[in-house]
C-alpha positions in Angstrom: -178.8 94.3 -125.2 -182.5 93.0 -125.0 -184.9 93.1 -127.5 -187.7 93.2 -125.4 -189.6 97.1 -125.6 -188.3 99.4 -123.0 -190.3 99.7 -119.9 -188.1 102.6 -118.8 -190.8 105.8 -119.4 -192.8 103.8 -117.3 -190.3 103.2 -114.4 -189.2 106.8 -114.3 -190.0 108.9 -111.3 -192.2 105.8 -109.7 -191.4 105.2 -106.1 -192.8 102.2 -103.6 -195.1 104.8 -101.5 -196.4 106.6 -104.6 -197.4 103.7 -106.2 -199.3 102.3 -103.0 -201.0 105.5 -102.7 -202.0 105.2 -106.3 -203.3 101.8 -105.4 -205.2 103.3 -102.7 -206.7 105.7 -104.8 -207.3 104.3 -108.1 -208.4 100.6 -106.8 -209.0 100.8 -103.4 -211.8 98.8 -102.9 -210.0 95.5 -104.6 -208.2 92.9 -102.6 -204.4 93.4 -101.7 -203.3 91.0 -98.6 -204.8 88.0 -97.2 -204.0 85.7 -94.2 -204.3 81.9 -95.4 -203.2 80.8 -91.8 -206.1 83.3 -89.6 -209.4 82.8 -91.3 -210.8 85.3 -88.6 -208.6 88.1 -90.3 -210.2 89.9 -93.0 -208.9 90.7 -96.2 -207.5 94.2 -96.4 -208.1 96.1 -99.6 -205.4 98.4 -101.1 -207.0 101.4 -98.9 -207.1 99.3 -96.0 -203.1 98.0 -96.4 -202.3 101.3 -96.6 -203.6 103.0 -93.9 -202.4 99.7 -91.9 -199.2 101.3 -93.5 -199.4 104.2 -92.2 -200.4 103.9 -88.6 -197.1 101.2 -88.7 -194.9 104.0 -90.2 -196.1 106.2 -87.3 -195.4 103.8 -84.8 -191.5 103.1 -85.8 -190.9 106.7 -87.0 -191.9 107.1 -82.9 -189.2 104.6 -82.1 -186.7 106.9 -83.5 -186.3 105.1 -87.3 -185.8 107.1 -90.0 -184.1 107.8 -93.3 -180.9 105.1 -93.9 -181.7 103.4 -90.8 -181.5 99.8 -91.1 -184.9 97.6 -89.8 -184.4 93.3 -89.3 -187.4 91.2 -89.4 -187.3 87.5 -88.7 -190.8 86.0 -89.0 -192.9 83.8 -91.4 -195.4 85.0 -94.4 -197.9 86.6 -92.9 -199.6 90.5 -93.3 -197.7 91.9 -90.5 -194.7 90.9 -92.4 -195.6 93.2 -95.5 -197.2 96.0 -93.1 -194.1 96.5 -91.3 -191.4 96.3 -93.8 -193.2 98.3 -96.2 -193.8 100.8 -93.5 -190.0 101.0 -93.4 -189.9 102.0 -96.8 -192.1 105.0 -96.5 -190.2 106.5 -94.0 -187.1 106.0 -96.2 -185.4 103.2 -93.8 -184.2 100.0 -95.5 -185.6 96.9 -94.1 -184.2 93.5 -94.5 -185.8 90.2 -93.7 -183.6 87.2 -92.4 -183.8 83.9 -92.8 -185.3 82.2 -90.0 -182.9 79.4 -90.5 -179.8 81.6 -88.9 -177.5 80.2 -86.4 -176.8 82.3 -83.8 -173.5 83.3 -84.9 -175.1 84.3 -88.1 -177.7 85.8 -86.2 -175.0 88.1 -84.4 -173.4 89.0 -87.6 -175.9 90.2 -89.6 -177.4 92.4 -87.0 -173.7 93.6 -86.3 -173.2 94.5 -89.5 -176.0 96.0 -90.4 -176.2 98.6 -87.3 -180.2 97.8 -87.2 -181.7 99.8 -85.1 -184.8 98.2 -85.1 -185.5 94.6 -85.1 -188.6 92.6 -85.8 -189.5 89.2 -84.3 -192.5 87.2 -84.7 -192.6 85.7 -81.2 -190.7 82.8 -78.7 -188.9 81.3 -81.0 -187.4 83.5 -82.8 -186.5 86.0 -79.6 -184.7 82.8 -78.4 -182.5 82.6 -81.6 -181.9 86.4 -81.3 -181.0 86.7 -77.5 -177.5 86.1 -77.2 -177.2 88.9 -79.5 -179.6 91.5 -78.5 -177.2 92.3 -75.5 -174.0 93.2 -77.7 -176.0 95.4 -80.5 -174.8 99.3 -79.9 -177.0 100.6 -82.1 -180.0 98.4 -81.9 -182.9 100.7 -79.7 -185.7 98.7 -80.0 -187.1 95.0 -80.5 -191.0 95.1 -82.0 -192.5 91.5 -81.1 -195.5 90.5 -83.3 -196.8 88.2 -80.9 -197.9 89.8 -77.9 -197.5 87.1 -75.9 -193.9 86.6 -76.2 -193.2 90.3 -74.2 -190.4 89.7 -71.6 -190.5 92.4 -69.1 -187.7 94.8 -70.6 -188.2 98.6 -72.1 -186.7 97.7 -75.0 -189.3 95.7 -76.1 -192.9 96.5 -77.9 -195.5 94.8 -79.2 -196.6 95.2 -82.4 -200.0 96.0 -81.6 -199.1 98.8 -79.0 -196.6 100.6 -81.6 -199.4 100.2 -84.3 -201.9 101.9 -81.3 -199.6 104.5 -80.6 -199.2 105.1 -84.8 -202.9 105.4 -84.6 -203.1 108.1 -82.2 -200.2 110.4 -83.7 -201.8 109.5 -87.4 -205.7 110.5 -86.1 -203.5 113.9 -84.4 -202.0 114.9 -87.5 -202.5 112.8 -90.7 -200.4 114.6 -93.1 -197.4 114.1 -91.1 -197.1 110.3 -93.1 -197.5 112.1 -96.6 -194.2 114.3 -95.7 -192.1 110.9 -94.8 -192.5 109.6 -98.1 -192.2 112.6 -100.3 -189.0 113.1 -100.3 -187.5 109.7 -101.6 -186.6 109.4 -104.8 -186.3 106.7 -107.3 -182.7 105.5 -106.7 -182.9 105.8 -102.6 -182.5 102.5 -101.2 -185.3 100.5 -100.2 -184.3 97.1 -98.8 -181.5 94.5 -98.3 -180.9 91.2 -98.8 -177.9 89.2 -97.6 -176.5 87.0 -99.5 -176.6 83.1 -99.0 -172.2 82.9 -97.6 -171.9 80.0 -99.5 -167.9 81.0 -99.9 -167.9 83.3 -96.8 -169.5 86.1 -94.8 -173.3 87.0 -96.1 -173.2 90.4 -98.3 -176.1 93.4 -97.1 -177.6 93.8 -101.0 -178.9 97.2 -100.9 -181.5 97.2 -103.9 -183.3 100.7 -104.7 -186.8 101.3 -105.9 -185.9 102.0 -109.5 -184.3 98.2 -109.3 -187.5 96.5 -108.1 -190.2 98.7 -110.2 -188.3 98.0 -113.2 -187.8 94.5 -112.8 -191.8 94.6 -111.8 -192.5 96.4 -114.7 -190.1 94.0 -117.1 -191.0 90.8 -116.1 -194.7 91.9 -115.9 -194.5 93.2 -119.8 -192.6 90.4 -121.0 -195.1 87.8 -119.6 -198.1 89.9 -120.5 -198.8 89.5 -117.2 -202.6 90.9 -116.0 -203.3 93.5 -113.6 -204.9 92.5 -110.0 -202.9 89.0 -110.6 -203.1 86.9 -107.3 -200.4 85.0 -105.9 -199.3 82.9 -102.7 -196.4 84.0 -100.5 -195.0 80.9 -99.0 -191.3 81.3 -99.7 -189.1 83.0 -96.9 -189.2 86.9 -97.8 -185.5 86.9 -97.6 -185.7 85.3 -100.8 -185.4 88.1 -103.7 -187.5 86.1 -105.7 -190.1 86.2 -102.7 -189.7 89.8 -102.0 -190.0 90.9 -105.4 -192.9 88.6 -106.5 -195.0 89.0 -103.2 -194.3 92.4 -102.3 -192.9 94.4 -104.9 -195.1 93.0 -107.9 -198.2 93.2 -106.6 -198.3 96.8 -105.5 -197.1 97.6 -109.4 -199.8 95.5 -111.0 -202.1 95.9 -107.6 -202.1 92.1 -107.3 -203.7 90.1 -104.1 -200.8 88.8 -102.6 -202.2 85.6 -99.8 -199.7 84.6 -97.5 -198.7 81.5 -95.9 -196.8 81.0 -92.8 -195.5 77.5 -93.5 -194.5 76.8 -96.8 -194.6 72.9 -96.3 -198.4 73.3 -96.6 -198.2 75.2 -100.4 -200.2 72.1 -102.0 -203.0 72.7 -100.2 -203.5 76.8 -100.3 -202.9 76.3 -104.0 -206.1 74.3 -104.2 -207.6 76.5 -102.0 -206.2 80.1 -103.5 -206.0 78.6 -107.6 -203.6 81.6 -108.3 -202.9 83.1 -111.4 -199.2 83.7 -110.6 -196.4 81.3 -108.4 -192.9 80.7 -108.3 -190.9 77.3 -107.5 -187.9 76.9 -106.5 -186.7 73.4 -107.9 -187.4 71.1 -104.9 -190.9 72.4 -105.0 -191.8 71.0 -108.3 -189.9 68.3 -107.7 -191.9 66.9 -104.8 -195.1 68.2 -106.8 -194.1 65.9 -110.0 -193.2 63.0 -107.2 -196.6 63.2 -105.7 -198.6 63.2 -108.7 -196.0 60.4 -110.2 -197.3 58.3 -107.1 -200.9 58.9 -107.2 -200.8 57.8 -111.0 -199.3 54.6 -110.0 -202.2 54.3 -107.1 -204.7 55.2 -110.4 -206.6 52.4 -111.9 -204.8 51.0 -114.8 -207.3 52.3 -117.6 -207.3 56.1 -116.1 -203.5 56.2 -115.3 -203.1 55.1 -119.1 -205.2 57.4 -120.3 -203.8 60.2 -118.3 -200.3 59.7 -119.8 -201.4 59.9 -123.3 -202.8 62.8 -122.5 -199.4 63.8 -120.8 -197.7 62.5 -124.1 -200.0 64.4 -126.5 -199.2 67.7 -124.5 -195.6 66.7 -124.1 -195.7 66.2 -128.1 -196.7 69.3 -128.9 -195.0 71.3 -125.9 -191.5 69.9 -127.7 -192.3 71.0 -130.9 -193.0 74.5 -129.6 -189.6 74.5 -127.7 -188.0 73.3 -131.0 -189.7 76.4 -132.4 -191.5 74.3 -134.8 -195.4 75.0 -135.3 -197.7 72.3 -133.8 -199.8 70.7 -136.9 -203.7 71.5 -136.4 -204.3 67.8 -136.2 -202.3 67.1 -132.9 -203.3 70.5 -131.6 -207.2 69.3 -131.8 -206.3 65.8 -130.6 -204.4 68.1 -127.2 -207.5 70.3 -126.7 -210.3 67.2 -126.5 -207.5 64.9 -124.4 -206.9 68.5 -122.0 -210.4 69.3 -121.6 -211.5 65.8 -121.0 -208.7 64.4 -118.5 -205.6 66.6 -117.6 -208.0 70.1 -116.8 -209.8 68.9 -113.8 -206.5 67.4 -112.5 -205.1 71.1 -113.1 -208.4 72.0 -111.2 -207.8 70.1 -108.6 -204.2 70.5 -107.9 -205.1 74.2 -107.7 -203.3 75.1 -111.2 -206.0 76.0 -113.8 -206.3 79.6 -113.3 -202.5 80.0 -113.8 -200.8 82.6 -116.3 -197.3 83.4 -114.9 -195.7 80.3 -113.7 -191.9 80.6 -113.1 -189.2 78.3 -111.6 -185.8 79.6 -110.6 -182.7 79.8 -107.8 -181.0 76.6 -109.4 -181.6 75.0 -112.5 -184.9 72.6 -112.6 -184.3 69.1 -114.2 -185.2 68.7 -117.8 -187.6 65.7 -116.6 -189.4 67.9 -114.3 -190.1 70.5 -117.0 -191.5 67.8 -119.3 -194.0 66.4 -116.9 -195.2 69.3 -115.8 -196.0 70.2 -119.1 -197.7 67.4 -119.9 -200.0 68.1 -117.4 -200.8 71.7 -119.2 -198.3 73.7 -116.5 -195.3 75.1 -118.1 -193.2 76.3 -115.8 -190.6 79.3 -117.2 -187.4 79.1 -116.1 -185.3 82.8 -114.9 -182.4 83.6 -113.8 -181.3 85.9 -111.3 -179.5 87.3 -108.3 -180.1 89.2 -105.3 -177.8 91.8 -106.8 -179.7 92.1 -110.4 -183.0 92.5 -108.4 -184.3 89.1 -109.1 -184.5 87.8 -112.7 -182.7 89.0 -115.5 -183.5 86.8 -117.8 -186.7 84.6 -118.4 -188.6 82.3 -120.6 -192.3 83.5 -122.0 -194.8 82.0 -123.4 -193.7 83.3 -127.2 -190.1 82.4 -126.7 -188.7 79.8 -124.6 -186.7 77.1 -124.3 -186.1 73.9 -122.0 -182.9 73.8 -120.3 -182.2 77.7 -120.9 -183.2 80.5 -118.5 -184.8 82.5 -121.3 -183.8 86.2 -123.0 -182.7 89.1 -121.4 -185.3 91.6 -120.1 -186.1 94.9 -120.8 -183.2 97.4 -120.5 -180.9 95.4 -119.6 -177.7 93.5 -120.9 -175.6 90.3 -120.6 -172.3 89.3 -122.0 -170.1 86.3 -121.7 -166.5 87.7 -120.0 -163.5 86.1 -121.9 -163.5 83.3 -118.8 -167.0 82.5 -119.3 -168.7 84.3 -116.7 -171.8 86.1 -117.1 -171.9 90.0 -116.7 -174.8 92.5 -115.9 -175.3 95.7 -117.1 -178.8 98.1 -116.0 -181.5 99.5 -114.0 -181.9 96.4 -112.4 -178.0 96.3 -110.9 -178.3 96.8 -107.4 -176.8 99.8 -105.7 -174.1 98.2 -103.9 -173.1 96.4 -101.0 -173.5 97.8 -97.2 -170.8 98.2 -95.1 -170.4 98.4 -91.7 -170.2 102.0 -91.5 -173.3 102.6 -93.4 -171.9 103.4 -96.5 -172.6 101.6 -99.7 -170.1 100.4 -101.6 -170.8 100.2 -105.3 -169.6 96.3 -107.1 -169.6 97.8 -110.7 -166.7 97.9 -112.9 -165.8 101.8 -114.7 -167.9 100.3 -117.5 -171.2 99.2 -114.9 -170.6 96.0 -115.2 -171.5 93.6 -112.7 -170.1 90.2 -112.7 -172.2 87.6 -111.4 -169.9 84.9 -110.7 -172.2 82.2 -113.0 -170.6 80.8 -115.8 -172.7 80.6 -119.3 -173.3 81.0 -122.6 -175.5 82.7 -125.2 -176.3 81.7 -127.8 -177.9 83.1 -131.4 -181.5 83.6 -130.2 -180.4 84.8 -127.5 -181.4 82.2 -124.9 -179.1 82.2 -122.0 -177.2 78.7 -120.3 -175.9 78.9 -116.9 -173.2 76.4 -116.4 -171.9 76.8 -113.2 -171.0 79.2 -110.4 -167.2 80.6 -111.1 -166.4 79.3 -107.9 -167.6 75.9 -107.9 -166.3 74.2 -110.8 -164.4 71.0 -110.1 -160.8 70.6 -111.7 -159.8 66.8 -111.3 -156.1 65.8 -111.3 -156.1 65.6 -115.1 -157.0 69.2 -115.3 -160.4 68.6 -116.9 -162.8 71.5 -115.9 -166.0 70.2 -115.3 -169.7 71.7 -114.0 -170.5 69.7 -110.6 -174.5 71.5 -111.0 -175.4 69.5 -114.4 -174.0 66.0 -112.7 -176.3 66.7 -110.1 -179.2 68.1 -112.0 -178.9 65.0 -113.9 -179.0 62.8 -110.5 -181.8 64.6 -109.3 -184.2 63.8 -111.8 -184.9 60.7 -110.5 -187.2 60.8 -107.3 -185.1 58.7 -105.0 -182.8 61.0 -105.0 -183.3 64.0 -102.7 -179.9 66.0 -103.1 -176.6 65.0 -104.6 -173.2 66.7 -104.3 -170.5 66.0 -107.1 -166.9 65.6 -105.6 -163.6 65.7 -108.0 -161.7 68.6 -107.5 -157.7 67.8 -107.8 -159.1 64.1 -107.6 -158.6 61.6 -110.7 -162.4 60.9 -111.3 -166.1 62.3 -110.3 -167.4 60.4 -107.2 -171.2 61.5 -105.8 -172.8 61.7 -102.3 -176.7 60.9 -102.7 -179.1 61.7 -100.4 -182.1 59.6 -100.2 -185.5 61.5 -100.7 -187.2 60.6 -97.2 -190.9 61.3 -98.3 -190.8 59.8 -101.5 -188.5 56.6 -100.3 -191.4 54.9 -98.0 -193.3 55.2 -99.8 -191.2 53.8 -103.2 -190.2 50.8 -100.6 -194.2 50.0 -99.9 -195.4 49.5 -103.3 -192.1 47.2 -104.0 -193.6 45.3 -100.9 -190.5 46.3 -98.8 -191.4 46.0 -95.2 -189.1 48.4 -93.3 -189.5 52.3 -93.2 -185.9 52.4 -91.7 -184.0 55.0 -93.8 -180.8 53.6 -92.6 -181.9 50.1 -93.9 -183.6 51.1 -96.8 -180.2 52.7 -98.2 -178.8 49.3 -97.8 -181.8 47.3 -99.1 -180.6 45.4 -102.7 -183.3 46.9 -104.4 -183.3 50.4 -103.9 -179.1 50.3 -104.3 -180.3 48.8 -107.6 -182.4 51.6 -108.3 -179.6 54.0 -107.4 -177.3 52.7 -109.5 -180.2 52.8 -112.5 -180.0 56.5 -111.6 -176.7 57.0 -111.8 -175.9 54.8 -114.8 -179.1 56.7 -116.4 -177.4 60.4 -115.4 -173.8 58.8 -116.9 -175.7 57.8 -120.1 -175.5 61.7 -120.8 -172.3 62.8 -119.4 -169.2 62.8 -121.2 -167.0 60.1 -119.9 -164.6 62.5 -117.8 -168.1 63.7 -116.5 -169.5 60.7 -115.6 -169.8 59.6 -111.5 -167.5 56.3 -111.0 -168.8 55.7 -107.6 -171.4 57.3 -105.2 -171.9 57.0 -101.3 -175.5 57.1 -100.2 -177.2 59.1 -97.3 -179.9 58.9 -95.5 -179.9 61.9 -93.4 -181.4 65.0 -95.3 -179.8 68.5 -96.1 -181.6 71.2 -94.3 -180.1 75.1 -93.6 -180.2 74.0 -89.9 -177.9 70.8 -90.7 -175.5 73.4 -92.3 -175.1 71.7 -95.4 -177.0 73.9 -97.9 -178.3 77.2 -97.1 -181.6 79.0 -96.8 -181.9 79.6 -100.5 -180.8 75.6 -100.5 -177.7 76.0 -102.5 -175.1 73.5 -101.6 -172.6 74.7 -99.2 -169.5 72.8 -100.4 -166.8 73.1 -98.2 -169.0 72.0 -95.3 -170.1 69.3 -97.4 -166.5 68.1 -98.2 -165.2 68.6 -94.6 -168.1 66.8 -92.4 -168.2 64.1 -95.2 -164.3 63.6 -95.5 -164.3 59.8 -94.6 -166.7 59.0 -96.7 -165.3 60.3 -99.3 -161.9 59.7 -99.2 -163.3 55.7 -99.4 -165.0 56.5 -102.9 -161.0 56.9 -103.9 -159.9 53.7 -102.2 -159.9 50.8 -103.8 -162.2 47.9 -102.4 
């Protein structure tokens, strides 16, 4: 069970809609949505958003959606995005953001399945991806286009801007007509859906509920002493349950400012623009962060890139000791705040980092050398862990207990135990319902006891700091019958920056063998200051010094592997891994039987000898 104090009193009775309106009425003058891609768009205030609510609700309630109806929306960051689905929720219909990423095939299924009856596109693009399926969709009535432009002449279709003008005119002819929607729904109705990544199959429809997202608001929010009115940056797909429930479900607990972006490939930049008090990284984000600032302190002159690192090693020194749960002696501590305040602060100010209190990392584990770095620079990022079906995190490092390598304690309410084959089970208000099935129906994934097994495999251990190993499913059993966890191998790989992805490869094979994809912004780059004169990817993979470099990397990962562990030989790519390419998928978790199929020659060589 946790030890954290229960947030459950707090939870109870609390819905989505009432606590917008409470927004509304108790702060509704402070900031609640901005656009960081239309600086012509104001900022809506919590009154504001929610009367945007409303005359949304309006509109779709006029298309015919209602209570259990299912909504899709496929389109980027932006305030529409939150207007629209949180409309859904207050006319107790479950919306569900997809990845924008989907094949068409994928596309088909997951508005099959789900019976939408609604859909939501952002514009040309994404109609495109969705047309082949539109046509063979029963139950789908209408399509709601958020870019006006994009209209093809068929009734089906509305912009978003005519079914918010016809929500305005039913709202100004009877306003309390939006109050009744919402009144009814109770604290364990659904609210949304996620579906799940199909790394071993179809996606899964996640149906969470609004106790499950309050309560993990209210947890995590309580165990990170986080503040009210906290702003944030939504950049991450809102498929993402760590998106959803950080840049929607959050900030209407704590009445955050939530500032979207469109394009998450331009993150560095809003954050020196926004210098929020709360994000989340998913590991390839910090890791591109730690490779740019690794490559302007190697452009630094020589003094201030020296001093810069003993500042990094002073804050590194003292960061350790905390994580060893040591106290840091007042003379380092002093000898941290002068070297902070003089060098590695305005860095932080720069970057966009100074003003942050809840800084998380999560969706697959985040290299130890990463963590480090970052710290030394004053950002210490707090690892969680999570699924869609536990409504995000349930556990997490804080600032008065955490520890590097681990994903932290078990929130509020909630418990974990270690099943007799290692994997880690779930028990709480923050399981989800269940998942959807095609008839509508939810179909619970509890055991008698409410157990919910993840399919992770851990450990706990006295403090009560959790380990994820591996997924159940993905551990590699070589021919010797040695089990062995492909995700630290490649955690370990991708510590170094040249390394952009890595896939371990052994199961019912005699030895661990790696593909290794080559990081293609940080390569060029890497080649240019070693006065290498191509950009070619393909011959930059066979250039003498940067196989050197790999095989530093690999013999550096093998240095902490037990022997059976360790990679005997590797295969480098040059190509990179993207959902489109098929090889990992929207959350970027590897998909491994595509992996092993499309790179079967390849790796069949790494087993024959040369």
């Amino acid at each position: 069970m946790s030890t954290q104090p229960s947030v459950a009193s707090k939870v109870e009775g609390q819905t989505i809609p009432a606590l917008l309106r409470r927004n509304a009425t108790e702060y509704g003058e402070l900031p609640a949505l901005t656009s960081l891609d239309d600086e012509t768009r104001p900022t809506l205030t919590w009154a504001e958003l929610r009367h945007e609510i409303a005359l949304t609700a309006r509109g779709l309630a006029g298309l015919g959606l209602g209570r259990g109806d299912r909504m899709l929306i496929m389109a980027p960051s932006t305030p529409d995005h939150l207007v629209v689905d949180l409309a859904a929720a207050h006319l107790a219909a479950i919306s569900c953001t997809a990845y924008a990423t989907l094949s068409p095939d994928q596309i088909h299924y997951v508005a099959r399945h789900s019976a939408a009856r609604v859909v939501v596109l952002q514009g040309t693009d994404e109609l495109k991806r969705w047309a082949p399926a539109l046509d063979a969709l029963p139950a789908l009535g209408h399509v709601v286009l958020i870019d006006a432009e994009a209209m093809p002449p068929d009734d089906r279709f509305v912009s978003l801007a005519e079914l918010r003008r016809r929500g305005a005119e039913a709202h100004e002819a009877d306003p309390d007509v939006f109050e009744l929607f919402w009144s009814g729904i109770r604290p364990d109705d659904p609210l949304a859906m996620i579906y799940t990544s199909g790394t071993t199959g179809e996606p899964k429809g996640v149906v969470l509920s609004h106790r499950n997202v309050i309560h993990e608001a209210y947890a995590v929010q309580e165990l990170h002493q986080s503040p009210m009115h906290m702003s944030n940056i939504a950049y991450l797909p809102l498929a993402h349950i760590a998106e959803r429930e950080i840049s929607i479900y959050m900030p209407i607990v704590y009445a955050g400012h939530v500032h979207t972006l469109a394009d998450p490939t331009t993150v560095a930049a809003a954050l020196a623009r926004v210098h929020p008090q709360g994000f989340f990284g998913v590991p390839r984000v910090w890791e591109k962060m730690v490779a740019a600032l690794k490559n302007m302190l190697a452009a630094a002159p020589e003094d201030r890139r020296n001093a810069l690192l003993e500042a990094s090693e002073l804050r590194q020194r003292g960061y350790r000791l905390r994580n060893a749960g040591e106290a840091v002696p007042e003379e380092l501590t002093a000898k941290i705040e002068e070297a902070d305040a003089k060098l590695l602060a305005p860095v932080r100010q720069l970057l966009g980092l100074d003003r942050l209190c809840f800084c998380s990392g999560g969706a697959a584990p985040l290299p130890l050398e990463v963590l480090y770095f970052m710290a030394g620079l004053g950002v210490e990022i707090r690892e969680v862990w999570g699924l869609s079906e536990t409504s995000g995190a349930v556990t997490t490092n804080h600032e008065r207990a955490f520890r590097a390598g681990t994903v932290g304690q078990v929130v509020a309410d909630t418990e974990v135990k270690v099943a007799e084959d290692g994997e880690l089970l779930v028990r709480g208000p923050l399981v989800f319902l269940g998942y959807l099935r095609e008839d509508g129906s939810i179909e619970a994934a509890t055991d008698a006891d409410g157990w919910f097994a993840t399919g992770d495999i851990g450990s706990i251990d006295e403090d009560g700091f959790v380990t994820i190993t591996d997924r159940k499913k993905e551990l590699i059993i070589t021919s010797g019958g040695k089990n062995i966890a492909p995700t630290r191998i490649e955690g370990l790989l991708n510590e170094h920056p040249l390394v952009g992805q890595a896939v371990a490869i052994g199961n019912n094979r005699p030895y661990v063998t790696a593909l290794i994809v080559l990081d293609e912004e940080i390569l060029p780059g890497w080649a240019a200051t070693r006065g290498i004169d191509t950009a070619d990817p393909a011959a930059l993979a066979n250039h003498p010094e940067v196989r050197a470099e790999i095989d530093r990397a690999v013999a550096a990962a093998n240095s902490r592997l037990a022997r059976v562990e360790q990679v005997k030989r590797y295969h480098l790519l040059t190509r990179p891994w993207t959902p489109e390419s098929g090889e990992i998928t929207p959350t970027l978790k590897l998909k491994r039987r595509i992996i092993n199929a499309r790179y079967a020659t390849d790796i069949e060589a790494l087993y024959t000898p040369s």
